[in-house]
N, C-alpha and C positions, 0 to 999 in steps of 0.2 A: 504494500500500500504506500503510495507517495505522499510525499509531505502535502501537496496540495490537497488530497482526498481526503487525508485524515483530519484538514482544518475545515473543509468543507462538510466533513461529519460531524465535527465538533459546533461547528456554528452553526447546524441544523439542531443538536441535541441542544444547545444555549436558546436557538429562539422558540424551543417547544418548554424550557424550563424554566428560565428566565423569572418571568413573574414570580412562581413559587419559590424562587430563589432569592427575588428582594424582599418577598412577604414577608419570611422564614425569617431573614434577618431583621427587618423592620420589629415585628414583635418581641425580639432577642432586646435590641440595639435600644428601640425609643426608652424604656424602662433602666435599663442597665446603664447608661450612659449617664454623668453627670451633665447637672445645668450649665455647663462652660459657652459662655457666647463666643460668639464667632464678629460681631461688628454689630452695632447700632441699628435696629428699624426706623427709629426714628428722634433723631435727637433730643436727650431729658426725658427719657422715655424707660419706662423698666423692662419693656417686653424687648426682647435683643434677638437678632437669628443666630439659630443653633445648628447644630451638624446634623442634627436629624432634621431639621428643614429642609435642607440640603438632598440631602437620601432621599425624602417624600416628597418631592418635584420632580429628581429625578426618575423615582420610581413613577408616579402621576405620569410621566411624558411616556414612558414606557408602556402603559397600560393605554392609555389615550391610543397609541399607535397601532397596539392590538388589535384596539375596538374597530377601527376603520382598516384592516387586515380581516375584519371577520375573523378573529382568531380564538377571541375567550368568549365565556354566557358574562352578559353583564345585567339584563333587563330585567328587574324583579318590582313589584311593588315600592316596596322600601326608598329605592332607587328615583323613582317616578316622585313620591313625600319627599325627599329630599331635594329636587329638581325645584320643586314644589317651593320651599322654604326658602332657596338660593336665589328665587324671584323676586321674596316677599324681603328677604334681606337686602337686595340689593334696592325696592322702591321704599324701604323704611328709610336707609339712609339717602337716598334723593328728597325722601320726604323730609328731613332732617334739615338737610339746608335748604331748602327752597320753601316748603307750607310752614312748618315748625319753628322752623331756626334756631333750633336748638343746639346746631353744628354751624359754628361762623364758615364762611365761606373765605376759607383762608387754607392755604394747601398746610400748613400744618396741624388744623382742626380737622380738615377733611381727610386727611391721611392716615390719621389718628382711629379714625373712625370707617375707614375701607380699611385697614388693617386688620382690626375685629373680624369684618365681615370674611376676608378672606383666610382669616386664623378659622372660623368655622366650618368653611369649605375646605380648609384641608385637615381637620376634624374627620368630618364625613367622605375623605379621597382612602383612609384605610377600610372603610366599608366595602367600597368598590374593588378595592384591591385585593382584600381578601376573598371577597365573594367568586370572584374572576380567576384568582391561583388556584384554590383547590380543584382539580379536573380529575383525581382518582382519589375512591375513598381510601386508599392506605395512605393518602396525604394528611389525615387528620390526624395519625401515630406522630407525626414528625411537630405538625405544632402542637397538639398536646405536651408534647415535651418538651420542648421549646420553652412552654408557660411553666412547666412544672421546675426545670431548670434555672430560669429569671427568678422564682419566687424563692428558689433555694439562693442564689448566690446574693439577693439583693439581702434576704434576710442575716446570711454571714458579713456584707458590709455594716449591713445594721450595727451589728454585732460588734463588730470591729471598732464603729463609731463608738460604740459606747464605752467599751472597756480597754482598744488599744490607741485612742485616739486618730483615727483615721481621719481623713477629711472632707469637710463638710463644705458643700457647694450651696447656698442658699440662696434664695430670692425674692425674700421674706422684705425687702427693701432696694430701692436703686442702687445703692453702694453693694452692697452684698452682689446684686446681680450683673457686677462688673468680672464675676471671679475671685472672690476674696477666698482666699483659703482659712476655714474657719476650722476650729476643734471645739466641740462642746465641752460643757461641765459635767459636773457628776450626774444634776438632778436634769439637767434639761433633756428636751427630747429627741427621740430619732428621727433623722429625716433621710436615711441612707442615700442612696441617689438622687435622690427626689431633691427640689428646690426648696420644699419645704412640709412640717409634718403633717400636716392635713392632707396633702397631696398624696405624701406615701398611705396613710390610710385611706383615702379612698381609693385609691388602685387594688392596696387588699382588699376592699370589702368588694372589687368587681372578679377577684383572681382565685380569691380562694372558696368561695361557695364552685367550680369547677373543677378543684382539687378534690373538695369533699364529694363530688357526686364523681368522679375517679375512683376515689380509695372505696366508694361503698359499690360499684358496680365493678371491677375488677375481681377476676375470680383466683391469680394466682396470692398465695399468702403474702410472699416477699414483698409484691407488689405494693399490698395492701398496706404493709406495714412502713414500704419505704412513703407513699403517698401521704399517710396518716403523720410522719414526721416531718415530711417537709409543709406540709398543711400546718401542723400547732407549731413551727419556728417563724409560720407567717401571721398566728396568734401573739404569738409571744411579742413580733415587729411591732403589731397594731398594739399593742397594751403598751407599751412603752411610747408607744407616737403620741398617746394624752389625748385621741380625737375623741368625744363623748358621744357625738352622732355618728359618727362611723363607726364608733363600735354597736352600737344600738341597730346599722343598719346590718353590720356582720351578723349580728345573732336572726336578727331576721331571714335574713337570707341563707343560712347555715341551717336554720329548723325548718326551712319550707323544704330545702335540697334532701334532708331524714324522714321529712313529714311524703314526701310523693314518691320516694322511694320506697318505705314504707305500705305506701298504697298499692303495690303492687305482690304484693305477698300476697296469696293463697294459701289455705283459709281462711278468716277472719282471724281466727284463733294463732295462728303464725304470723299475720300481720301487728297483734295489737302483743307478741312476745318480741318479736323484730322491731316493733317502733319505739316500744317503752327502754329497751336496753339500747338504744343509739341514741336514745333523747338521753338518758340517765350519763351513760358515756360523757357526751359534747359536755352539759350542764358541769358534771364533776370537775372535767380537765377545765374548762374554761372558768371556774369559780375557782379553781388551785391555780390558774396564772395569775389571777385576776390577785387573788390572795398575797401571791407570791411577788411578784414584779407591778402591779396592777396603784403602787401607792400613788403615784401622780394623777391615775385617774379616778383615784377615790378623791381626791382633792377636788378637781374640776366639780366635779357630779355633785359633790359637796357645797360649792359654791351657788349651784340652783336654790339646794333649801336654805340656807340663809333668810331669805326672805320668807320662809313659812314657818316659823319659832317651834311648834310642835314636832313635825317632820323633820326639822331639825335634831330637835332632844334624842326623837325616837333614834337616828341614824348615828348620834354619840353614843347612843348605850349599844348600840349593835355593833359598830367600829371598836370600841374595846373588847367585844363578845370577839370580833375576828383579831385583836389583836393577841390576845392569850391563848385561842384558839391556835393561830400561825409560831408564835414563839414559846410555849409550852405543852399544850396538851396535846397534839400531835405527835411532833417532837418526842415528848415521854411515854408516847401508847408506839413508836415507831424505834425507839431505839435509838434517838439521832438527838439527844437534847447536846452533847457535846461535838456534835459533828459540827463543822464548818463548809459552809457553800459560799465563800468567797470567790466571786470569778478573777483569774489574774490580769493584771492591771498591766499596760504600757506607760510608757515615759512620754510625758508633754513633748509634741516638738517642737525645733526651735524657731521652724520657717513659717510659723501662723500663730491666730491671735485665737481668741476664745472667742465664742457670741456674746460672752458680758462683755470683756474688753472693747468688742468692737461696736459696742452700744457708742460710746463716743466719735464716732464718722457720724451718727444722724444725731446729733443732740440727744440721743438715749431713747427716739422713738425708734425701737429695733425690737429684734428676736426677746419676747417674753421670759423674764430669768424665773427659773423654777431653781433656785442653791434658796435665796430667801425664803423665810415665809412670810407670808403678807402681816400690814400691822393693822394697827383701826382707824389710822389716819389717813386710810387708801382702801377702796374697793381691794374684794379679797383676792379679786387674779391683777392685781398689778403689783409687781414686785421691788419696782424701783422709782424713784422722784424723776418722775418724765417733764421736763423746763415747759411752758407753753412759747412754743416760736411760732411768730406769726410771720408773715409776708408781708410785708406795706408799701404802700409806691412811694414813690423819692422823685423830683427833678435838682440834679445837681447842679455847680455854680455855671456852667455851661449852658442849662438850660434842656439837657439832655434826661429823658423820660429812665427810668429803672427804678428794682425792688432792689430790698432790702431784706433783711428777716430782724427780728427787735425779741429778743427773748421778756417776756412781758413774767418771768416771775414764776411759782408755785403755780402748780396745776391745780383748779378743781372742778370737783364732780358733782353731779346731779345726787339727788336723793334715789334715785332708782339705782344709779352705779353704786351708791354704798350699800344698799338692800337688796340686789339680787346682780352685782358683779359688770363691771367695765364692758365684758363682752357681750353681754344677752344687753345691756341700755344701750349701747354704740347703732345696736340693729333695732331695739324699741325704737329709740329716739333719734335716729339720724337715718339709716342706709335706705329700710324697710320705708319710712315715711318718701324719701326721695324717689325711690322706683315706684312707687305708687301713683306719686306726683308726677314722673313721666308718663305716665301709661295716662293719666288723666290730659292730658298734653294732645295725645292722639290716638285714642283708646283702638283705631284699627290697624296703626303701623307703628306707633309709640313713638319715642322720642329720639331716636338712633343710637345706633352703637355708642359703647362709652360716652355716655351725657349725663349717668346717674349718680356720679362724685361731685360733680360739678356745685360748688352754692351762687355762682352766677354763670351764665351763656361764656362770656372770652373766656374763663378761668380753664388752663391748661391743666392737667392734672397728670402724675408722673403713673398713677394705676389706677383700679376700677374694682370695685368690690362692693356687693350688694350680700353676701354673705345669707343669700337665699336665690336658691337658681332659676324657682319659676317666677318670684318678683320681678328678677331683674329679664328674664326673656318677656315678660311681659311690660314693665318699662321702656324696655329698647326695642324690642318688634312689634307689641301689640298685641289684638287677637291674635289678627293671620299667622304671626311671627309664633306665636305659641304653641295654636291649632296644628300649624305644621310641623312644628319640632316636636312636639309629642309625639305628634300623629305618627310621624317618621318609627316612634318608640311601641307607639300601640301593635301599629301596624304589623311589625317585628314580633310582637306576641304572640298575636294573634295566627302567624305564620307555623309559629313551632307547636300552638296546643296540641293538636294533634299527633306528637311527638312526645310529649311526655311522658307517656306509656308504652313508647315502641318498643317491639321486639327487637330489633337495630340499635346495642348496645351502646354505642357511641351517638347515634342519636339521641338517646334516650339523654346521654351524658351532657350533651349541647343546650340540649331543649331546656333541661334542668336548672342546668351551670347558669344559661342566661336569664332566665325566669326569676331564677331567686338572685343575682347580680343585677339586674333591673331595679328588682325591690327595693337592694339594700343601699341600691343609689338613688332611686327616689326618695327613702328617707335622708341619707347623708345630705340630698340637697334640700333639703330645710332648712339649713342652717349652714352650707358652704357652697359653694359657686362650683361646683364638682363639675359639670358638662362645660366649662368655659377653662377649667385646668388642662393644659395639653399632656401631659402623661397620661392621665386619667382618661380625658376624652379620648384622645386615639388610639389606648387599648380597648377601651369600652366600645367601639366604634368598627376595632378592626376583630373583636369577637363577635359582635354581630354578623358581621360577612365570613366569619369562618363557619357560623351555625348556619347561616339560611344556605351557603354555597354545598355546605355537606348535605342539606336537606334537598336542594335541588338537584343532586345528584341521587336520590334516591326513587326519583322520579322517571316512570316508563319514559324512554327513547319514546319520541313521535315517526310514526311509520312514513318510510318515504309516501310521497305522493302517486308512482307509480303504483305500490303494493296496495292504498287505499284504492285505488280506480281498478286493480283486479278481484281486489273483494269486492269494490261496490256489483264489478260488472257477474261476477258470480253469484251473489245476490239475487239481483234481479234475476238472472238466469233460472234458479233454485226458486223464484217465486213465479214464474210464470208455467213452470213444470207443474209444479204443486195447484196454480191454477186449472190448470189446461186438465188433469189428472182431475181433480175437483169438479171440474167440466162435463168432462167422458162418462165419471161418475154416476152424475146428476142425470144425464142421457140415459144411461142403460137403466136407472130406477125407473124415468120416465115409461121409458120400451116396455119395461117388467109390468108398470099396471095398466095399462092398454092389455098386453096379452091377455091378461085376467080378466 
């Protein structure tokens, strides 16, 4: 075989594999990769392009290229919602600057705001991508693993952050998401690859109810048991991330994936011994991390009842129940009251700062320090004396227009931050009221991308946070805007029910994984912006098209066109015999009673 043939085989095996080869990576890569920018989107601006921007355009052009080759299935429902949505984004922000004006018509107000839009279109370009790679079902062994992979090695970076000082890539502010190389403290939390720890929990709470419906559908032991470890290491990730809704959406989603498995047992009587011993299971293991590693998010959780004085009381006298419970009685019913579980510790290093240290780049409004604990002279999650720096205009002796910032002194707080926490009034009283106030603007296309920080129209703003995701898709699109992003989501549901009981293993695993990773992100977005986080959205996004793509591969081949016109014409044939024979029939009864 000559060199020429053999490259001419090689780039026929590439352009038949190709897609599934950048998929494959993309779902590796977007996850595992730190937030490292690559250059500015747009100047004073937080959001920066990344290397995975990069990959998923090129990959986009790729896939694009197929479609007009006739090469992959791309046309599914979902597809057509989303097409759908990409209209209504794109006339929200026309409507933005021209009916509205809520968006100055200034190329860095408008930029500001196609940027958004087109961060969501490629949000939704892993949908397509994935859905269009898979073309043999032993393709779904390979991402499968792929995910189960990512969720092992992100949870030993975790890891590593926490107890050997690895480093942390944050984007928790402008400064940070310049590339600071930061190292956390003892108490603060994880945010392993992820920009920040909100992000990394909601990525688990989309990754691991897929794991769990793996490890319980899987029939070899090993299997089970390697799946079931790397599943609670991505437990253990999320209990240390401190998210309180994202863990609320993981158990949701973790009891529905036991709960419909479950439902599939025969008899009833095997079903309700199979369901009880895998609720009891999840419940025991996840209340011993919870116990065990879980202290920062009894904090948080704690901060809610504050404000309810009795639920309060009740939840002190039960937190001392678990504290004796974890550091004695255990303990001495196991054999282990002198055992030590100290994990070992690395050495500070010397080329990075800590996320306390580096509170001073933004005047101290930064990464939230959990080494303190709060006092009374601050809501109970703020841990540090944060300066109030304002903005204010200036014309200098020239004459020439610029701001300033004027540190105006001690911070303070509403009565609602000192009674029920900094965070839940920031969304009472400021973000929630503002997206509202958009959507009232232009209840059928809202007020356009990135408008809802904003406390006047020119004011530039460095991010965007509504810290509730259907407020703010309703703020910035509207109805339509809404209708359709959902719908996009329903639609997708509604595709796989039928599936959640198959006899096709891995379907069964898809249908599950994403049914209850839906859920558990619809609750997480009550309270964070989860579909507008790019880690988060474009695995959530690019599982979607890995389910519906395997489901449409399960689907009868349609008959050529030929084969249908030789049945139709056989058909007809076989029915005019059957006639004509009906006929003869009918004749000869006829003949029969005349003779008579």
């Amino acid at each position: 075989m000559t060199l020429g043939t053999k490259l001419m085989k090689f780039a026929s095996w590439l352009d038949e594999h190709i897609l599934i080869l950048l998929a494959g990576f993309l779902l590796a890569f977007i996850p595992l990769y730190p937030k490292l920018p690559l250059f500015e989107a747009i100047p004073g601006y937080i959001v920066r392009v990344r290397l995975e921007d990069i990959f998923i355009l090129f990959t986009a052009v790729i896939w694009a290229i197929q479609v007009l080759r006739r090469k992959i299935a791309w046309k599914t429902p979902v597809l057509l919602v989303i097409l759908v949505y990409a209209v209504v984004g794109l006339l929200s922000s026309i409507s933005a600057v021209v009916i509205t004006q809520t968006v100055p018509n200034q190329l860095l107000h408008v930029g500001k705001t196609l940027l958004h839009y087109f961060r969501y279109l490629e949000y939704f370009s892993l949908f397509a991508i994935l859905y269009s790679a898979i073309t043999k079902r032993s393709h779904i062994k390979v991402f499968l693993g792929i995910l189960v992979a990512s969720v092992l090695l992100i949870s030993l970076y975790g890891y590593g952050q926490r107890y050997f000082y690895w480093p942390v890539y944050s984007t928790m502010n402008r400064e940070f998401s310049k590339g600071l190389r930061l190292y956390l403290t003892e108490h603060a939390r994880v945010q392993s690859t992820f920009g920040g720890h909100y992000d990394l929990a909601a990525y688990l709470v989309v990754v691991l109810p897929f794991l769990m419906a793996l490890a319980l559908a899987v029939k070899k032991w090993w299997q089970k048991i390697g799946l079931q470890l790397v599943h609670w290491f991505g437990v253990w990730l999320l209990i240390v991330s401190g998210s309180r809704s994202s863990f609320i959406g993981y158990l949701a989603g973790i009891f529905l994936v036991v709960g419909l498995f479950a439902l599939t047992k025969r008899p009833f009587s095997k079903m309700l011994i199979w369901g009880s011993t895998r609720f009891l299971f999840v419940g025991v293991v996840t209340s011993f991390m919870m116990l065990k590693f879980g202290e920062d998010m009894y904090q948080r959780f704690l901060q809610v009842l504050e404000g309810y004085p009795q639920a309060y009381e009740s939840y002190q006298n039960l937190d001392e129940q678990r504290i004796i419970l974890v550091n004695d009685t255990i303990p001495i019913a196991l054999g282990l009251k002198d055992v030590s579980f100290n994990f070992p510790n690395g050495e500070k290093p010397q080329d990075a700062i800590s996320t306390e240290d580096a509170a001073a780049l933004e005047g101290g409004n930064v990464l939230v320090s959990s080494d303190e604990r709060p006092t009374t002279e601050r809501p109970s999650d703020v841990y540090v004396d944060v300066p109030d720096i304002v903005e204010v205009a200036t014309i200098s002796a020239s004459g020439e227009a610029s701001t300033i910032l004027v540190d105006k002194g001690p911070r303070t707080y509403s009565e609602c931050a000192l009674t029920k926490g900094l965070s839940q009034c920031i969304r009472y009283e400021t973000l929630w009221p503002r997206a509202i106030a958009g959507f009232y603007r232009n209840p059928v296309l809202g007020s356009g991308y990135a408008t809802l920080t904003k406390e006047v129209v020119g004011q530039f703003t460095e991010a965007e946070s509504t810290d509730n995701n259907f407020l703010r898709t309703l703020g910035e699109t509207g109805l339509l805007g809404f209708i359709t992003f959902y719908g996009a989501i329903v639609v997708a549901l509604w595709m796989i029910r039928k599936h959640l009981f198959s006899s096709d293993m891995w379907a069964q695993i898809l249908s599950v994984g994403l049914l209850a990773a839906t859920v558990g992100l619809l609750i997480n977005a009550f309270y964070i912006d989860v579909f507008a986080s790019s880690k988060v959205a474009l695995t959530y996004w690019a599982l979607v098209g890995l389910t519906l793509g395997y489901l449409h591969l399960l689907r009868p081949e349609p008959e050529p066109m030929i084969t249908q016109l030789a049945k139709t014409l056989r058909l007809k044939s076989h029915i005019s015999e059957n006639v004509g024979n009906f006929a003869g029939s009918s004749q000869s009864q006829k003949r029969l009673k005349k003779n008579r």
